[in-house]
VEXKOL-289566 format. One record per residue (C-alpha): residue in three letters; x, y, z. Coordinates in steps of 0.1 Angstrom, whole numbers, padded with zeros to 4 digits, always signed. Last residue first. Example, Ala and Ser with C-alpha at 12.3 -4.5 7.8 and 13.67 -1.06 7.14 Angstrom:
<recs>
SER+0137-0011+0071 ALA+0123-0045+0078 
</recs>
This chain:
<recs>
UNK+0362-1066-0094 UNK+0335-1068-0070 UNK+0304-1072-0092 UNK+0318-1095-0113 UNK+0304-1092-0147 UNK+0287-1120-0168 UNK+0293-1114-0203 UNK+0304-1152-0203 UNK+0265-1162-0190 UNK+0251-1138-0220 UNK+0274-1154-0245 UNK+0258-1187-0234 UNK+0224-1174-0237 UNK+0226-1159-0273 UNK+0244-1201-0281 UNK+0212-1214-0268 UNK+0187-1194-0283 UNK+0205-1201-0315 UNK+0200-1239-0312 UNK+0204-1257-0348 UNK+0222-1229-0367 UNK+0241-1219-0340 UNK+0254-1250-0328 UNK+0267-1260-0362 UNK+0281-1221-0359 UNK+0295-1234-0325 UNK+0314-1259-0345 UNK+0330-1242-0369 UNK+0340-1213-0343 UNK+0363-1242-0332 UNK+0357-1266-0297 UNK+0381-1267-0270 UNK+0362-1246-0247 UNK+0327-1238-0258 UNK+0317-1205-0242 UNK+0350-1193-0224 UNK+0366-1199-0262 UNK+0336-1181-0283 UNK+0345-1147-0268 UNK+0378-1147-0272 UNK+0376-1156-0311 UNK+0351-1132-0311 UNK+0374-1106-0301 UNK+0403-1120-0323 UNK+0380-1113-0357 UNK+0371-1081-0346 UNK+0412-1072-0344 UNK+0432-1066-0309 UNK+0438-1106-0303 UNK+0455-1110-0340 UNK+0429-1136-0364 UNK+0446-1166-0365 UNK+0420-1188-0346 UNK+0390-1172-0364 UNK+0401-1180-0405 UNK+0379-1206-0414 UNK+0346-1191-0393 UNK+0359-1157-0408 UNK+0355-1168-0449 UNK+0318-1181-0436 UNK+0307-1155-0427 UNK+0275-1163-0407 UNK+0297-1170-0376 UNK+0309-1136-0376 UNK+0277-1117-0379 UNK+0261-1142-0347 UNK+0290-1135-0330 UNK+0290-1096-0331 UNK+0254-1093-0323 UNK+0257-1120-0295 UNK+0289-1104-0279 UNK+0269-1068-0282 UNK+0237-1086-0263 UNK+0257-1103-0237 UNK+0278-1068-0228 UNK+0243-1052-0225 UNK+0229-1076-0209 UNK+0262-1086-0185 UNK+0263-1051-0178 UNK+0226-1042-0166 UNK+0226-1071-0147 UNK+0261-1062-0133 UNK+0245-1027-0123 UNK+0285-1006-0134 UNK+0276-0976-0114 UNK+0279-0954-0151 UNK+0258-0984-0164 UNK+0227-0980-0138 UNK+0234-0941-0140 UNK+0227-0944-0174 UNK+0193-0964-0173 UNK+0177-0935-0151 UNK+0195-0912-0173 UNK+0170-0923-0203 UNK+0176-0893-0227 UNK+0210-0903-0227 UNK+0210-0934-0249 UNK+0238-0956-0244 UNK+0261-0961-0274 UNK+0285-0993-0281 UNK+0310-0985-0304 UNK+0325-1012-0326 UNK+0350-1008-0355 UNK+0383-0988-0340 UNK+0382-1006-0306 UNK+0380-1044-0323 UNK+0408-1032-0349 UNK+0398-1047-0379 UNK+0412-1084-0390 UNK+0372-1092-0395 UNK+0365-1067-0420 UNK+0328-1071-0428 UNK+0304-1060-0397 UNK+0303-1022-0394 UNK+0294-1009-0361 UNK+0272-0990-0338 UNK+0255-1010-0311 UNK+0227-0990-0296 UNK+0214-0987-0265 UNK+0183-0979-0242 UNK+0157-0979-0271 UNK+0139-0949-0274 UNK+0157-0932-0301 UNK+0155-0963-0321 UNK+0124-0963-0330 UNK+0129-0937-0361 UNK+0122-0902-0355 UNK+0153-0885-0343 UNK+0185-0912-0347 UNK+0211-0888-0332 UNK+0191-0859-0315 UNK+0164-0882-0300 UNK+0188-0910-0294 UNK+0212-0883-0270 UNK+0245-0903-0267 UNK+0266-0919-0239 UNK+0295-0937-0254 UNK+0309-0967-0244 UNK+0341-0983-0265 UNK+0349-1014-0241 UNK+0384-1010-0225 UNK+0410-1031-0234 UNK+0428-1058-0207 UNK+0458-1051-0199 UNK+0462-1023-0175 UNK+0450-0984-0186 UNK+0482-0969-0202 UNK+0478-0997-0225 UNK+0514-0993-0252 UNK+0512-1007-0288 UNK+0541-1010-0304 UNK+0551-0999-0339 UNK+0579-1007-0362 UNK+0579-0995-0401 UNK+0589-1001-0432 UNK+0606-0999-0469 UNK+0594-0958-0462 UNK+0599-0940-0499 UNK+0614-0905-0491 UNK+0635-0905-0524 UNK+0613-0928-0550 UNK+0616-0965-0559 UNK+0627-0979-0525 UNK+0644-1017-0523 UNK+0623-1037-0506 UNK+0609-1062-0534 UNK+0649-1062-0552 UNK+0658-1035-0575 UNK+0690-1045-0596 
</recs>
């Protein structure tokens, strides 16, 4: 009698254990990628904007570094060199503007707004969870999105003030 993990075909893999290993400390490293606008988005207005967040809101249990990219456009190196020094202003907007983007998506789904607290840390879903907890401790991603839908301004400028970099760290 076959039971739910027994194999059906030679070869057939009943599981498998991985482990993730940071070579690079603990905390994860924000996908930035410096890209030419004029060559990648050519006519449209976005080749003069300074960045870009490239994504694909949907699948909230997505890993966070597989599913966002953040691009900075190349054909301003002024505005480069202010990210490749690490300019906290420059940072904490940019940082600020992906946490709102991400936020905002999440919170208007209403499936992820149920599920946020057991979403893994590495996934979307775990990001924004992290995000929302420095911003309104002890309160639930239901109740920022009441927040959100009465005082959006407010809850863009909070995420701004937790993107806030340190400048000596």
């Amino acid at each position: 009698m076959l039971g739910a993990l027994s194999p059906r075909r030679r070869g057939s893999r009943l599981w498998i254990d991985a482990k993730r290993i940071r070579l690079e400390g603990e905390e994860p490293r924000f996908p930035i990628e410096v890209v030419s606008f004029a060559a990648a988005f050519r006519v449209t207005a976005i080749s003069t904007a300074l960045w870009h967040l490239d994504w694909r809101p949907g699948d909230w249990t997505r890993e966070f570094e597989g599913v966002v990219r953040l691009l900075v456009n190349a054909d301003r190196p002024d505005f480069v060199d202010r990210v490749v020094a690490g300019d906290p202003a420059t940072v904490q907007a940019m940082i600020g503007d992906v946490m709102s983007h991400v936020v905002e998506r999440a919170l208007a789904d209403e499936d992820c707004v149920e599920a946020i607290a057991s979403h893994e840390e590495e996934t979307l879903g775990g990001q924004v969870a992290a995000w929302l907890r420095p911003a309104w401790p002890g309160q639930g991603a239901a109740q920022v999105r009441g927040m959100f839908q009465t005082h959006p301004a407010r809850v863009r400028a909070a995420l701004q003030g937790v993107a806030l970099v340190d400048a000596n760290a």
